[in-house]
C-alpha positions as a Markdown table, in Angstrom:
| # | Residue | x | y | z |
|---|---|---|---|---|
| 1 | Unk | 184.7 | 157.0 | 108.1 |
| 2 | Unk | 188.2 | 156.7 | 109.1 |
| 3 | Unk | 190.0 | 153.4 | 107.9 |
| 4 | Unk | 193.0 | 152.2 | 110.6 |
| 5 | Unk | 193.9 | 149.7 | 107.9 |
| 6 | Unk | 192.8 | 148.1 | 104.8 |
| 7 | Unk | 191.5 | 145.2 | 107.3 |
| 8 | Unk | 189.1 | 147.7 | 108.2 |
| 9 | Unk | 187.6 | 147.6 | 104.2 |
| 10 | Unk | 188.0 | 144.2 | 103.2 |
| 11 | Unk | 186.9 | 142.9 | 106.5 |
| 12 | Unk | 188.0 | 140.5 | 108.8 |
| 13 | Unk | 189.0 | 136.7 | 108.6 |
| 14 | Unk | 185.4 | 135.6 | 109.9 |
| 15 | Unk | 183.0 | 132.8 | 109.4 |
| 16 | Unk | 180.1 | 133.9 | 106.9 |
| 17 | Unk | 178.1 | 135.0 | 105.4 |
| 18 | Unk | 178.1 | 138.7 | 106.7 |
| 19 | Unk | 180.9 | 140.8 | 107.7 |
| 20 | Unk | 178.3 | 143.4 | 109.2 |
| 21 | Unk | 175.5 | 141.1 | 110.5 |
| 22 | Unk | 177.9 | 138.0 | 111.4 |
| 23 | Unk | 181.4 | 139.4 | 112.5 |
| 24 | Unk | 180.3 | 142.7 | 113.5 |
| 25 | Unk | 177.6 | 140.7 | 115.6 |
| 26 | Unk | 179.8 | 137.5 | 117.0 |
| 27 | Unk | 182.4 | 141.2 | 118.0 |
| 28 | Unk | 178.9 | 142.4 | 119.8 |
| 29 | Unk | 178.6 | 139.6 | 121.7 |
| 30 | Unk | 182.4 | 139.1 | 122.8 |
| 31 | Unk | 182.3 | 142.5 | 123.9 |
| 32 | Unk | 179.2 | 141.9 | 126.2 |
| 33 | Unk | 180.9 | 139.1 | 127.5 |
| 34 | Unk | 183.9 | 140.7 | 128.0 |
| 35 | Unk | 181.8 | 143.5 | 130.0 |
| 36 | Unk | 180.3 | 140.6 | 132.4 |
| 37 | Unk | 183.6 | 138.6 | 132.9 |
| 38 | Unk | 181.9 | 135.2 | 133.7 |
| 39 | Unk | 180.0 | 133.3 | 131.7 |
| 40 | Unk | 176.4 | 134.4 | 131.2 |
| 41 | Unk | 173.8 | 132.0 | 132.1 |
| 42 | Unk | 170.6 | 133.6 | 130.0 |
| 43 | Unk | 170.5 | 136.1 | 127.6 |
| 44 | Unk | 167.7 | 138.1 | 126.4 |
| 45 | Unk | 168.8 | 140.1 | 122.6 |
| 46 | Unk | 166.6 | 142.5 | 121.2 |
| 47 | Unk | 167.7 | 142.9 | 117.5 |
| 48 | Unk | 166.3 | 146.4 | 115.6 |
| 49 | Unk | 166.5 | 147.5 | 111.8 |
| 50 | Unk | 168.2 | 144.8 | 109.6 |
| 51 | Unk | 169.3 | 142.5 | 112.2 |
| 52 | Unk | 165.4 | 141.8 | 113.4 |
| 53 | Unk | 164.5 | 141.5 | 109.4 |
| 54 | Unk | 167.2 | 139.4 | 108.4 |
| 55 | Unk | 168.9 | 137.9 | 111.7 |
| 56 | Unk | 168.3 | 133.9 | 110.7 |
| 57 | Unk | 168.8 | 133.8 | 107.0 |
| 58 | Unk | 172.2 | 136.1 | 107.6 |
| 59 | Unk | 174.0 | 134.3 | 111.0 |
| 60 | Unk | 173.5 | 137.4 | 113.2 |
| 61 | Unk | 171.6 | 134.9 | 115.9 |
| 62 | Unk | 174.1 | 132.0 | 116.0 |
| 63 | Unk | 177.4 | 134.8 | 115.8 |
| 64 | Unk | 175.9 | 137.0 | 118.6 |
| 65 | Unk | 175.6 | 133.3 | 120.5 |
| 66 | Unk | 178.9 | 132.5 | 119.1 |
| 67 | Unk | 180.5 | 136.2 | 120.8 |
| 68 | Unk | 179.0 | 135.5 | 124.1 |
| 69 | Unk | 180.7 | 131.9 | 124.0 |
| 70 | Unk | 183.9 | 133.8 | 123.1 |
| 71 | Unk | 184.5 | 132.7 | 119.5 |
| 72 | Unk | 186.2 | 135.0 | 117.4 |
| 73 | Unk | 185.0 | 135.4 | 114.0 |
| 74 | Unk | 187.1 | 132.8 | 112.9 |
| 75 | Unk | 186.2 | 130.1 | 115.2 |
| 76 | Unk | 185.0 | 126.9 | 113.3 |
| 77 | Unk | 182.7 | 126.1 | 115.7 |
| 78 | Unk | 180.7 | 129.9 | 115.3 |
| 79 | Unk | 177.8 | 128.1 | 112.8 |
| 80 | Unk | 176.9 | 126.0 | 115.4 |
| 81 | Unk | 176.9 | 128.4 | 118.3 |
| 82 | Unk | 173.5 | 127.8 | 119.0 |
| 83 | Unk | 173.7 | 124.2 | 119.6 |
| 84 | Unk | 176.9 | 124.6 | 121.6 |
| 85 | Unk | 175.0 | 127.3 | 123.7 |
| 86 | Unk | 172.0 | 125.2 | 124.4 |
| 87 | Unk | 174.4 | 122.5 | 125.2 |
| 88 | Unk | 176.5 | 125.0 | 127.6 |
| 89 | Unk | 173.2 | 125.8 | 129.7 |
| 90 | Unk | 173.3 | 129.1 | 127.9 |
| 91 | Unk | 169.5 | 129.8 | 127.4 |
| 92 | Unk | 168.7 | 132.8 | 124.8 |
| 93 | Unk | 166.3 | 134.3 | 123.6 |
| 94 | Unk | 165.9 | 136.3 | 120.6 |
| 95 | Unk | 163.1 | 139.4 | 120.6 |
| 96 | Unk | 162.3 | 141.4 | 117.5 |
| 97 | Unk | 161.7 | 144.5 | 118.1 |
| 98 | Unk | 160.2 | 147.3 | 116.0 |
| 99 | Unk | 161.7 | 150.4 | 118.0 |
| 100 | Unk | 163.2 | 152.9 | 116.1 |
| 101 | Unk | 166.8 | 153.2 | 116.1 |
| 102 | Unk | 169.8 | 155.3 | 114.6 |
| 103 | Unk | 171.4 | 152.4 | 113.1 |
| 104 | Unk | 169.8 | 149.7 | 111.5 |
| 105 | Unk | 172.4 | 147.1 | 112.6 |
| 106 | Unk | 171.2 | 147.0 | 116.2 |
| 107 | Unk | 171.2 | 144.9 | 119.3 |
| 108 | Unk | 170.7 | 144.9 | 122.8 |
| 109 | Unk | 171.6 | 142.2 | 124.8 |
| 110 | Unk | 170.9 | 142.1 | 128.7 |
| 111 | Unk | 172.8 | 139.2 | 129.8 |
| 112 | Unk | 173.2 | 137.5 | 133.5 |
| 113 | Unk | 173.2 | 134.5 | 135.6 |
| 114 | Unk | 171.2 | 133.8 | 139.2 |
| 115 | Unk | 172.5 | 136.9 | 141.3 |
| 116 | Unk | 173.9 | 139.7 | 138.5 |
| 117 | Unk | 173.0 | 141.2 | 134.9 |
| 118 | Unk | 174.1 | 143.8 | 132.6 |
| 119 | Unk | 172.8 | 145.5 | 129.6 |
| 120 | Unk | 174.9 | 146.4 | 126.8 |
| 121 | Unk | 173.7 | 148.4 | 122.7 |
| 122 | Unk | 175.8 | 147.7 | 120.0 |
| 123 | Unk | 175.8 | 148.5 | 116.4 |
| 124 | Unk | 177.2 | 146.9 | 113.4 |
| 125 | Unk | 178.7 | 149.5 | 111.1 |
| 126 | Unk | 180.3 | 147.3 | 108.3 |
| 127 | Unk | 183.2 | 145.4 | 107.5 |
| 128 | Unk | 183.1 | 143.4 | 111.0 |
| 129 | Unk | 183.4 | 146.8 | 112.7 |
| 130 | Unk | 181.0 | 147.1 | 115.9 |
| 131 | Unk | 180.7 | 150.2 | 118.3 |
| 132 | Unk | 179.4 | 149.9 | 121.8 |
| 133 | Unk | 176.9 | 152.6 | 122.4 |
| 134 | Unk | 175.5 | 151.7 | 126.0 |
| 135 | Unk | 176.4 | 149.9 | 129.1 |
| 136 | Unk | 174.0 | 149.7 | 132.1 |
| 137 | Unk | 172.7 | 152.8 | 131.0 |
| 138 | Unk | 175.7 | 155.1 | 130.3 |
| 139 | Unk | 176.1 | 156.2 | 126.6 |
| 140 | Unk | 179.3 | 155.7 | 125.4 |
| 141 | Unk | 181.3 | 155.3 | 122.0 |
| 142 | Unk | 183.7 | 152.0 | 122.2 |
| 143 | Unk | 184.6 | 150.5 | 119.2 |
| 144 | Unk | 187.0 | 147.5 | 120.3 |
| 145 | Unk | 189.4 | 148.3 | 118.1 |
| 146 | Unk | 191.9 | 149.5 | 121.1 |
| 147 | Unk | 191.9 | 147.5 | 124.6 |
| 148 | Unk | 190.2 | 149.4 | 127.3 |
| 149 | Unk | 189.0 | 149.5 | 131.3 |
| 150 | Unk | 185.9 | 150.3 | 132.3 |
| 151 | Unk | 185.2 | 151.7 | 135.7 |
| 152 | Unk | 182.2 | 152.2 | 137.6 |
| 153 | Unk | 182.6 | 154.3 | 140.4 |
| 154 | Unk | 181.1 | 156.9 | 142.8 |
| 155 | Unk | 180.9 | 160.0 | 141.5 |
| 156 | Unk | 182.9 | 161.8 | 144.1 |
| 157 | Unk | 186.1 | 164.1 | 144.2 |
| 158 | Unk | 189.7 | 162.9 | 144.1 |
| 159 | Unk | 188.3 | 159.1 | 142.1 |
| 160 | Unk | 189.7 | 160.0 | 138.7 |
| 161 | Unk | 192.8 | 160.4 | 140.2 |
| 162 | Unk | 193.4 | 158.1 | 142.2 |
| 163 | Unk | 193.1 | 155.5 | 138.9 |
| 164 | Unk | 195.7 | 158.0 | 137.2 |
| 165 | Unk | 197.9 | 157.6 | 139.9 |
| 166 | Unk | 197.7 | 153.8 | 139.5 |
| 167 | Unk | 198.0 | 153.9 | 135.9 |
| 168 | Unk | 200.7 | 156.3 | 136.0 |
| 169 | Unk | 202.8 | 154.3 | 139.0 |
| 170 | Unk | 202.9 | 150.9 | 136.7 |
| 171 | Unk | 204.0 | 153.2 | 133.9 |
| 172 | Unk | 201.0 | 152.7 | 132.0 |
| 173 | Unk | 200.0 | 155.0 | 128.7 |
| 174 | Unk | 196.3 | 156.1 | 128.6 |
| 175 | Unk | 195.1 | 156.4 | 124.9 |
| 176 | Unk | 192.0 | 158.1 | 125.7 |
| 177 | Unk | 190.0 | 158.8 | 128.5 |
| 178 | Unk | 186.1 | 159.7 | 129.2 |
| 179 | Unk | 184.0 | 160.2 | 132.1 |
| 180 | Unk | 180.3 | 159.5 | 132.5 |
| 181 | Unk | 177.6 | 160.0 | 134.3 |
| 182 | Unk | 173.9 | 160.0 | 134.7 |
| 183 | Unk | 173.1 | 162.0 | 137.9 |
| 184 | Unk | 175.9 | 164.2 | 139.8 |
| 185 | Unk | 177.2 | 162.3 | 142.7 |
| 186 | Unk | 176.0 | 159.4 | 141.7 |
| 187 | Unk | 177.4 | 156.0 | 139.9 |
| 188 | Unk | 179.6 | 157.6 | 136.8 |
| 189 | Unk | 181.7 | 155.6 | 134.0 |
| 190 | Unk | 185.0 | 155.7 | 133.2 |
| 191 | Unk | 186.7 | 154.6 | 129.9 |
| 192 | Unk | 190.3 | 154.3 | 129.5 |
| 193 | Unk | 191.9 | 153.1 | 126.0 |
| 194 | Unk | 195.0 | 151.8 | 126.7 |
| 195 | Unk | 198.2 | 150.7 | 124.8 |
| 196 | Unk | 197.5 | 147.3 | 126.0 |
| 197 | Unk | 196.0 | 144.7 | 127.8 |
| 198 | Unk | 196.3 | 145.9 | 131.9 |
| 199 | Unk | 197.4 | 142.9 | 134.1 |
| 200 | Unk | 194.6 | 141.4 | 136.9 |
| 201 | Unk | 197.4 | 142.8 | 139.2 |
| 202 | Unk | 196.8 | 146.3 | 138.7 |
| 203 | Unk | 193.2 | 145.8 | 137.9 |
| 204 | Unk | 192.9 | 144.3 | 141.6 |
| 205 | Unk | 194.4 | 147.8 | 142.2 |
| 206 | Unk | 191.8 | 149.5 | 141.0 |
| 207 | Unk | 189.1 | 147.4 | 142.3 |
| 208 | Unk | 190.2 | 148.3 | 145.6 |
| 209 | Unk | 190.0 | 151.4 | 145.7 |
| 210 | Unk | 186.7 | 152.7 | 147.7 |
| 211 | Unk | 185.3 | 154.7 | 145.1 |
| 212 | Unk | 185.3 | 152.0 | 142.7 |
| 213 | Unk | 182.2 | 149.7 | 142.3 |
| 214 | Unk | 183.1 | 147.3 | 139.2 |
| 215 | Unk | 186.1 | 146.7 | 136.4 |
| 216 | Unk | 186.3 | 145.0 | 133.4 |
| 217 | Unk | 188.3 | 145.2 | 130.3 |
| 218 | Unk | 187.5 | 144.6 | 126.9 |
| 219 | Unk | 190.8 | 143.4 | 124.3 |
């Protein structure tokens, strides 16, 4: 594994007692949050592997409560997420469930409100590091540690470049870009890493264009 930093093998400054099934987690939940951009009303978390064996006794259920509240892994309050959830209107529920997976620090959590829901997968790989592996469907590989956009879209000709051309009139650097999709000319995903955080300006500007379905931005 590549280290960035020797943050990245100490860990982070987090509430305890895990850096993999607490600050990974509370990251997993923050990013899901993120990926809605509203605050979620219900959530429904399917943990796999270590986190369904060992979720209470090691604060993976109250930091993955604490993420979608939008504590960082510092936050004070991240013990008590539960509480604050339940007092929030934030109902959750926790599922374990004995489905294989690749890693053993998984969780889905399918989050939503009255009218909209998503589904995000992410894993816990050590040290508070998290990758997201799935949104709505669409494999992917983000690991938070560089801001990024997320575009869905029609899969049609000329909609890659028309966000290029956006990015590139507001003089804005794209790290790294991927494309997904699940059927041709249907919905596709598209990642951009970015230098920094993108204004709501120019993510209005993407909005509007009339390929584009949904953005949202993780930090």
């Amino acid at each position: 594994m590549k280290y960035n930093s020797v943050f990245d093998i100490i860990g982070p400054v987090m509430i305890g007692p895990s850096s993999s099934h607490t600050a990974g987690a509370a990251r997993i939940g923050k990013a899901a949050l993120d990926f809605f951009g509203k605050e979620p009303t219900w959530a429904r978390i399917h943990l796999y592997g270590s986190f369904a064996k060992t979720y209470k006794g090691h604060g993976t259920d109250f930091a993955l409560a604490g993420g979608l509240l939008g504590f960082d892994t510092d936050d004070k309050r991240m013990s008590k997420a539960l509480d604050i959830a339940k007092e929030k209107g934030l109902e959750i529920e926790f599922i374990e469930d004995e489905a294989s997976t690749e890693h053993p620090n998984t969780a889905r959590l399918i989050i939503g409100n009255d009218t909209e829901q998503i589904e995000v997968v992410g894993i816990s790989i050590g040290g508070g590091m998290m990758e997201i592996t799935e949104l709505n469907g669409f494999e992917l590989r983000l690991s938070g540690s560089n801001p990024a956009v997320l575009i869905v879209h029609n899969d049609r000709f000329g909609a890659i470049a028309k966000v290029a051309q956006i990015f590139a009139a507001n003089e804005l650097n794209i790290g790294h870009m991927a494309v997904n999709r699940k059927e041709v000319g249907k919905e596709a995903l598209m990642i951009i890493e970015t230098d920094g955080k993108i204004s709501e300006t120019i993510m209005d500007e993407i909005r509007e264009l009339d390929s584009v379905i949904s953005v949202s931005q993780i930090n």
